[in-house]
MIKE-582767 format. One record per atom (N, C-alpha, C): residue number from 1; residue in one letter; atom name; x, z, y. Coordinates in steps of 0.05 Angstrom, whole numbers, plus 5000, padded with zeros to 4 digits. Layout:
# MIKE-582767
<gupa num="NUM" residu="A" atome="CA" X="X" Z="Z" Y="Y"/>
...
# end
This chain:
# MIKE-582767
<gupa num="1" residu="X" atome="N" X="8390" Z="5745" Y="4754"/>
<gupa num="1" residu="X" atome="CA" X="8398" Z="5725" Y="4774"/>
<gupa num="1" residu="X" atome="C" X="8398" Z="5698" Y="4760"/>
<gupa num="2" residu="X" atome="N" X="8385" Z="5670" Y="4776"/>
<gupa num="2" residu="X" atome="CA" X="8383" Z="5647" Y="4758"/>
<gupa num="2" residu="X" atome="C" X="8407" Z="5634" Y="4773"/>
<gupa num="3" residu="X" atome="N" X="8417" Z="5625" Y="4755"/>
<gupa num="3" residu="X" atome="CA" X="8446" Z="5597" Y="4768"/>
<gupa num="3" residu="X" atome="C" X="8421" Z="5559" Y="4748"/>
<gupa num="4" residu="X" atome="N" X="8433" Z="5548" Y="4764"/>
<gupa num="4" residu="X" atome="CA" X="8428" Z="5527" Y="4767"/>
<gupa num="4" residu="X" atome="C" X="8445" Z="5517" Y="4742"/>
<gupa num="5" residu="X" atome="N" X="8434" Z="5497" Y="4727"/>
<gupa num="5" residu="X" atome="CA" X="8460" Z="5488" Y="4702"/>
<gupa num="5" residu="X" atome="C" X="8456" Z="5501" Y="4686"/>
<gupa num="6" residu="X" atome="N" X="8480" Z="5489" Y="4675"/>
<gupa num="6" residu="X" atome="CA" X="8492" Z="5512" Y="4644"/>
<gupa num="6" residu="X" atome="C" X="8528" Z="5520" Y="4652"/>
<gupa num="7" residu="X" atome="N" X="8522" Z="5543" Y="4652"/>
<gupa num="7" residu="X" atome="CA" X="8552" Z="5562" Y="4666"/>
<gupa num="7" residu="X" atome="C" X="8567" Z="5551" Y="4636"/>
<gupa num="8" residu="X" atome="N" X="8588" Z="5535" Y="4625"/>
<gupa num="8" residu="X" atome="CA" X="8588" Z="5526" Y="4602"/>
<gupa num="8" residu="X" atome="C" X="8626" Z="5548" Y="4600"/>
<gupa num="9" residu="X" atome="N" X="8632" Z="5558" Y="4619"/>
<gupa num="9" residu="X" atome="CA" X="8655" Z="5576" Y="4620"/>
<gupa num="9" residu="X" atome="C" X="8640" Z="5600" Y="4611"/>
<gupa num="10" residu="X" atome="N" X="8617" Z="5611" Y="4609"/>
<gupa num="10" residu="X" atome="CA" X="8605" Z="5638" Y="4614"/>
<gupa num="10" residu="X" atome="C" X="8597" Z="5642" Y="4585"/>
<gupa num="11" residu="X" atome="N" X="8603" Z="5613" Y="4558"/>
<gupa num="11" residu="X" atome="CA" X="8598" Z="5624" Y="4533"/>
<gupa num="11" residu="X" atome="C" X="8610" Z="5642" Y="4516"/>
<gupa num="12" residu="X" atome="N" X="8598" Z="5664" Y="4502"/>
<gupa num="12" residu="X" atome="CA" X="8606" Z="5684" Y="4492"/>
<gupa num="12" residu="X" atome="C" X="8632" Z="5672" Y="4469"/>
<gupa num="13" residu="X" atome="N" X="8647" Z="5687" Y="4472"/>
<gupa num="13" residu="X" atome="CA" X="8671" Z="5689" Y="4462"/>
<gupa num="13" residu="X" atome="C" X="8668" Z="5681" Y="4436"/>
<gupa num="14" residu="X" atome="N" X="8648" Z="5695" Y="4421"/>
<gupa num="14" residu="X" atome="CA" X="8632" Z="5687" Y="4388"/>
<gupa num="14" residu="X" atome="C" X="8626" Z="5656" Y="4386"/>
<gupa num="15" residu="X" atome="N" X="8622" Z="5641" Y="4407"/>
<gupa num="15" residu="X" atome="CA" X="8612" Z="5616" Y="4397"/>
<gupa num="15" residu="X" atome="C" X="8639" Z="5610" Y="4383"/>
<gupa num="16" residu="X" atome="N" X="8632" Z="5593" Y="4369"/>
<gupa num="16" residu="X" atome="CA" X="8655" Z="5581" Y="4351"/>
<gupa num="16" residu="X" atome="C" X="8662" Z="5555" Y="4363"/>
<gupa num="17" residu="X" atome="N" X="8660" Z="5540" Y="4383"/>
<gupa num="17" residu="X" atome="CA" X="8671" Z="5519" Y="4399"/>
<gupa num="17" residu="X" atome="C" X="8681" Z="5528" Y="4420"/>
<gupa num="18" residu="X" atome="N" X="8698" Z="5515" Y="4434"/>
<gupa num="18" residu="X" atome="CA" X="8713" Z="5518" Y="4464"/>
<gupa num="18" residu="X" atome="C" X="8683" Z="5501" Y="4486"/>
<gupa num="19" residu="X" atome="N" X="8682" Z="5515" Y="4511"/>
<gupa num="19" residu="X" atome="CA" X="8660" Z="5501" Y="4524"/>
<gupa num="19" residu="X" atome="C" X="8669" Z="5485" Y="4538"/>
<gupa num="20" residu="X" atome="N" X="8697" Z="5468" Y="4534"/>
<gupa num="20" residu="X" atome="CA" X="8707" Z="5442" Y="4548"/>
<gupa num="20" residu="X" atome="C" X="8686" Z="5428" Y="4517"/>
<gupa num="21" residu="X" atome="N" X="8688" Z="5431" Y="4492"/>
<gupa num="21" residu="X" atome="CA" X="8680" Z="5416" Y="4461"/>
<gupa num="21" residu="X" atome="C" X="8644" Z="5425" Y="4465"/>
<gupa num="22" residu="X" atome="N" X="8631" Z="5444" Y="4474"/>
<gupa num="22" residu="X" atome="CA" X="8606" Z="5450" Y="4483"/>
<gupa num="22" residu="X" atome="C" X="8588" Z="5427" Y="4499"/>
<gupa num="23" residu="X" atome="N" X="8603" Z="5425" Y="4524"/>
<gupa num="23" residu="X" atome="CA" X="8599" Z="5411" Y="4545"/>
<gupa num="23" residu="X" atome="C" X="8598" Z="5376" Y="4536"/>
<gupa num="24" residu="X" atome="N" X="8620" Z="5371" Y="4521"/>
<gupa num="24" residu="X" atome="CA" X="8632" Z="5336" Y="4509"/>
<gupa num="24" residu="X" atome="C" X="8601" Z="5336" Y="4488"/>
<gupa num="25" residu="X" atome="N" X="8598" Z="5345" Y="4464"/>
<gupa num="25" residu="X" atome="CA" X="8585" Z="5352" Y="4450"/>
<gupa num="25" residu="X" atome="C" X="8551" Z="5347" Y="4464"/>
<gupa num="26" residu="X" atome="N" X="8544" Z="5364" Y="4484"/>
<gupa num="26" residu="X" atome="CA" X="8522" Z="5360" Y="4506"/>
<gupa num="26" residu="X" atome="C" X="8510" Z="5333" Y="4518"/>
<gupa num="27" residu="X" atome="N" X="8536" Z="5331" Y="4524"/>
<gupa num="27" residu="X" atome="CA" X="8538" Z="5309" Y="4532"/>
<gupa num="27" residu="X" atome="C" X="8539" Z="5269" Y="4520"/>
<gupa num="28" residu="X" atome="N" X="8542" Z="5277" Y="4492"/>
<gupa num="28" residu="X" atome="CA" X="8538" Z="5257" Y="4478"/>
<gupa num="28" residu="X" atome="C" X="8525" Z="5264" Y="4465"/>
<gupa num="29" residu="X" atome="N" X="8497" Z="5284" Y="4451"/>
<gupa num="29" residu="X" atome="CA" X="8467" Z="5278" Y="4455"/>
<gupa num="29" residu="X" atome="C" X="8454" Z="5275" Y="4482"/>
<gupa num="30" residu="X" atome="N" X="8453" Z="5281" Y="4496"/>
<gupa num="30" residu="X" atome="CA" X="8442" Z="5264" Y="4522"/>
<gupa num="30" residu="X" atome="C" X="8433" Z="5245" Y="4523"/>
<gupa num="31" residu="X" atome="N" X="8456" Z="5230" Y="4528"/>
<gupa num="31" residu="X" atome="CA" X="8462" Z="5200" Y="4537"/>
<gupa num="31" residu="X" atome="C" X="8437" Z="5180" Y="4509"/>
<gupa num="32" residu="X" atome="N" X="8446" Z="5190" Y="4487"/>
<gupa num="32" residu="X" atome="CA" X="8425" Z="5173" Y="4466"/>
<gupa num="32" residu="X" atome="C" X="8392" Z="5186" Y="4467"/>
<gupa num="33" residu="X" atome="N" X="8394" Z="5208" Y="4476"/>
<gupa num="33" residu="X" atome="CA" X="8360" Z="5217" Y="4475"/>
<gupa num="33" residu="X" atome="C" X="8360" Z="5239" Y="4459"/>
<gupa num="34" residu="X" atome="N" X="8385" Z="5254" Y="4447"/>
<gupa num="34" residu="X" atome="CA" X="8378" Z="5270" Y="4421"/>
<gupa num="34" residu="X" atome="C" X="8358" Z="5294" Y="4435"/>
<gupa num="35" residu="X" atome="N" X="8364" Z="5304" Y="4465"/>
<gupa num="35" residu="X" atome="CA" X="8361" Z="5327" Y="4469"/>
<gupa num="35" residu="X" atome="C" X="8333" Z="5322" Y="4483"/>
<gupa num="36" residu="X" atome="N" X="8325" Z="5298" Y="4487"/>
<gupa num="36" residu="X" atome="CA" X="8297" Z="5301" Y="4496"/>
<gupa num="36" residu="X" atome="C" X="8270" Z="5297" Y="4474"/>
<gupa num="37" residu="X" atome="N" X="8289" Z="5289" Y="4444"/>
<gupa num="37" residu="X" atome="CA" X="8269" Z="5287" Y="4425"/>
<gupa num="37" residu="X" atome="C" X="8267" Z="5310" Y="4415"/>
<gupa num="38" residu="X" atome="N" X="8294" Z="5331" Y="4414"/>
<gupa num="38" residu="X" atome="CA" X="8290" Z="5354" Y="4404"/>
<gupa num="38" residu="X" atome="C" X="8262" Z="5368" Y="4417"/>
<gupa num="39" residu="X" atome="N" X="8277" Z="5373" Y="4439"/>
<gupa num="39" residu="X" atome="CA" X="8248" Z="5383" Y="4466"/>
<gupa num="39" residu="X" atome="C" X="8225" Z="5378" Y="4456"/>
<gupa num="40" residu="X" atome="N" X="8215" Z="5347" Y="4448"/>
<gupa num="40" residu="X" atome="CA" X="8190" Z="5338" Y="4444"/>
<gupa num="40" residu="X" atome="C" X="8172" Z="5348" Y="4415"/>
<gupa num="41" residu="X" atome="N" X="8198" Z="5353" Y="4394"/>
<gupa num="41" residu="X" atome="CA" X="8192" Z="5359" Y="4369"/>
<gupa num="41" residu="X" atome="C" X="8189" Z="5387" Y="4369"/>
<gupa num="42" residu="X" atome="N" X="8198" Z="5400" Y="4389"/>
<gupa num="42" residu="X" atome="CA" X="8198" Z="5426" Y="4393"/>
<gupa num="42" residu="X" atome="C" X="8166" Z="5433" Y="4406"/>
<gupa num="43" residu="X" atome="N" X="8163" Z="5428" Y="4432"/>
<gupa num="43" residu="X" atome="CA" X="8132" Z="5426" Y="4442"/>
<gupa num="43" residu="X" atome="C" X="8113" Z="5422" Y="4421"/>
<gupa num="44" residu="X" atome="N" X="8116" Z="5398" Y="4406"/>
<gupa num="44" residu="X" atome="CA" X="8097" Z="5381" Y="4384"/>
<gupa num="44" residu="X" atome="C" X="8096" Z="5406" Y="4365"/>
<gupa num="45" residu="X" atome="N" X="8119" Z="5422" Y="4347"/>
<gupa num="45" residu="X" atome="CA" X="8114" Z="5441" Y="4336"/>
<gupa num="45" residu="X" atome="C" X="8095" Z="5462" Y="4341"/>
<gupa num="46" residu="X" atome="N" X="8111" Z="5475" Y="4368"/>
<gupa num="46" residu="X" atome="CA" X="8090" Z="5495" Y="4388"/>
<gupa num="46" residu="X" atome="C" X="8059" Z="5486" Y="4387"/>
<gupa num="47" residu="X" atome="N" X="8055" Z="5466" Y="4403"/>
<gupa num="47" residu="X" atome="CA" X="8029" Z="5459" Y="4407"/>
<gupa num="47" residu="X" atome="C" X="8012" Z="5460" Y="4384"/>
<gupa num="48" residu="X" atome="N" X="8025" Z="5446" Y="4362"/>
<gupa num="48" residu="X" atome="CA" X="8002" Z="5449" Y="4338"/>
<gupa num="48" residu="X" atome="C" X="8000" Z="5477" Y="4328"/>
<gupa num="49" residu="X" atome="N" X="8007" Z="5496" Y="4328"/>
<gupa num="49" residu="X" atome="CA" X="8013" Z="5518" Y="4316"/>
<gupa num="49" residu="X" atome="C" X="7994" Z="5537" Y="4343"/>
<gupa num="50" residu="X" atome="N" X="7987" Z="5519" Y="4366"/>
<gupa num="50" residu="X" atome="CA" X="7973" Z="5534" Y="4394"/>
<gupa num="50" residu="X" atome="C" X="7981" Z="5563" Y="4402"/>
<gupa num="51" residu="X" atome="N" X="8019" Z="5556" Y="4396"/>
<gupa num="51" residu="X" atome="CA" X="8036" Z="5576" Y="4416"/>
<gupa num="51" residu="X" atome="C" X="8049" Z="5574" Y="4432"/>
<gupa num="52" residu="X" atome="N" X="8041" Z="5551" Y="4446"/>
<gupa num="52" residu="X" atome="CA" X="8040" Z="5547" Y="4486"/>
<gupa num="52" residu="X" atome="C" X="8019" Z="5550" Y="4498"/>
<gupa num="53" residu="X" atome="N" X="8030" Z="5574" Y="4517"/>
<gupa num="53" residu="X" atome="CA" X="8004" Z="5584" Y="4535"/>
<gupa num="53" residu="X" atome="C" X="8015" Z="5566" Y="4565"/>
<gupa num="54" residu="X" atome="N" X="8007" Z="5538" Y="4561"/>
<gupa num="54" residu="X" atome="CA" X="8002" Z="5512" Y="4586"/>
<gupa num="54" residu="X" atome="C" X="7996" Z="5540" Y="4606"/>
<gupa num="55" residu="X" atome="N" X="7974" Z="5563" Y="4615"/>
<gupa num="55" residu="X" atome="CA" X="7967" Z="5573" Y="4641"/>
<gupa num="55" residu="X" atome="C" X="7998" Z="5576" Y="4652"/>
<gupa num="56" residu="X" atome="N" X="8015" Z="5581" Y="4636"/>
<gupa num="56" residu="X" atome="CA" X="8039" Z="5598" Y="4649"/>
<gupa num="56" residu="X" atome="C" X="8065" Z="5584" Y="4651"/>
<gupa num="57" residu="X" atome="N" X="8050" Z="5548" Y="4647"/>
<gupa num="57" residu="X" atome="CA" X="8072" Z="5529" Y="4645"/>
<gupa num="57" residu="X" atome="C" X="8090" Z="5524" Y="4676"/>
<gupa num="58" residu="X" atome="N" X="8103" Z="5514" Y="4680"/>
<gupa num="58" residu="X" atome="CA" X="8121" Z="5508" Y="4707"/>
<gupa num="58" residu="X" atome="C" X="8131" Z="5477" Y="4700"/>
<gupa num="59" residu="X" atome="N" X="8127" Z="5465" Y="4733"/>
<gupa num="59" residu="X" atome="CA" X="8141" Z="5446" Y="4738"/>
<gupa num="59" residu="X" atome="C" X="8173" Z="5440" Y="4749"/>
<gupa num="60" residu="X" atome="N" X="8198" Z="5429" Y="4732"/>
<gupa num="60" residu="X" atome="CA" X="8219" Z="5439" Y="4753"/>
<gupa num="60" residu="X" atome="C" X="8217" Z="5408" Y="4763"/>
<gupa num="61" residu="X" atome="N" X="8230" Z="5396" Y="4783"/>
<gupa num="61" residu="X" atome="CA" X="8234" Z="5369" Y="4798"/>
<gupa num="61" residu="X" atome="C" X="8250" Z="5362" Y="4815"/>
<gupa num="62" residu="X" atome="N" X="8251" Z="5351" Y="4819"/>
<gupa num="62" residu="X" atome="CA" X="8277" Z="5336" Y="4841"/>
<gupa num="62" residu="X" atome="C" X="8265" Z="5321" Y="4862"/>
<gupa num="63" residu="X" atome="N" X="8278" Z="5317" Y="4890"/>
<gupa num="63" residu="X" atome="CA" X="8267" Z="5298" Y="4902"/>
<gupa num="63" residu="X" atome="C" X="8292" Z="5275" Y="4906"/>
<gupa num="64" residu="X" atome="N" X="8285" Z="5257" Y="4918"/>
<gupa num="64" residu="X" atome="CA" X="8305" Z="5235" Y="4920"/>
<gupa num="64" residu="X" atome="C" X="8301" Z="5218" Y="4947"/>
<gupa num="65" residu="X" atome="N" X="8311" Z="5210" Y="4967"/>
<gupa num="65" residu="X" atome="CA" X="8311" Z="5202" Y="4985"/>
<gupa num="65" residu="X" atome="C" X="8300" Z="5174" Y="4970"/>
<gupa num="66" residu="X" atome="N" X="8280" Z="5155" Y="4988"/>
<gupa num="66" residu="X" atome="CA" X="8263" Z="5139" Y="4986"/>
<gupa num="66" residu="X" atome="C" X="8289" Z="5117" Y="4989"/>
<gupa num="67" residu="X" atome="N" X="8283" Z="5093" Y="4976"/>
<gupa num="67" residu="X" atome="CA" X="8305" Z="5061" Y="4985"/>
<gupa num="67" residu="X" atome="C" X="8287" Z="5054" Y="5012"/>
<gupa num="68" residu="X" atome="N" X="8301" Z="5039" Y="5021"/>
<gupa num="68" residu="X" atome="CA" X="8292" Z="5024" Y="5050"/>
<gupa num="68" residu="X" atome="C" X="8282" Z="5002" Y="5047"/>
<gupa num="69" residu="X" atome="N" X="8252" Z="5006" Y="5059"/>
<gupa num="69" residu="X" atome="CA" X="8241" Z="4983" Y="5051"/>
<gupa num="69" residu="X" atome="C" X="8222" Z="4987" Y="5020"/>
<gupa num="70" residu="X" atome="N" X="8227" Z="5007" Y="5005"/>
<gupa num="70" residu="X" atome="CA" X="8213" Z="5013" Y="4977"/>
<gupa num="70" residu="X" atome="C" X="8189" Z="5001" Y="4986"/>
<gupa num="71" residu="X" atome="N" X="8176" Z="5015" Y="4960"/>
<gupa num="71" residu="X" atome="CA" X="8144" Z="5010" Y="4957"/>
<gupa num="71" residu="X" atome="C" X="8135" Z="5036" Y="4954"/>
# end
């Protein structure tokens, strides 16, 4: 079954942080970029090493109601 998020109550007992200190933690790499450079250095790894199979890639997205008047 997929849930939407990160269930941050649903971490195993073994983690060694509380997931109120998980979540805070998350949340201040975010905000600076840490977690989208990781991502990128992570792909960049993958890719050179040509162990992403792109056929079986997925798009996830959002939509957003248009402003009034936009372009």
């Amino acid at each position: 079954m997929l849930d939407s998020g990160c269930a941050w109550n649903e971490l195993p007992e073994s983690f060694p942080i509380s997931s109120a200190s998980t979540h805070r933690r998350f949340t201040e790499w975010v905000e600076p970029g840490v977690m989208e450079a990781l991502h990128r250095a992570t792909l960049d790894v993958l890719g050179a090493a040509e162990q992403i199979d792109w056929s079986r890639a997925s798009i996830d997205a959002m939509h957003m109601r248009a402003a009034k008047g936009g372009t």
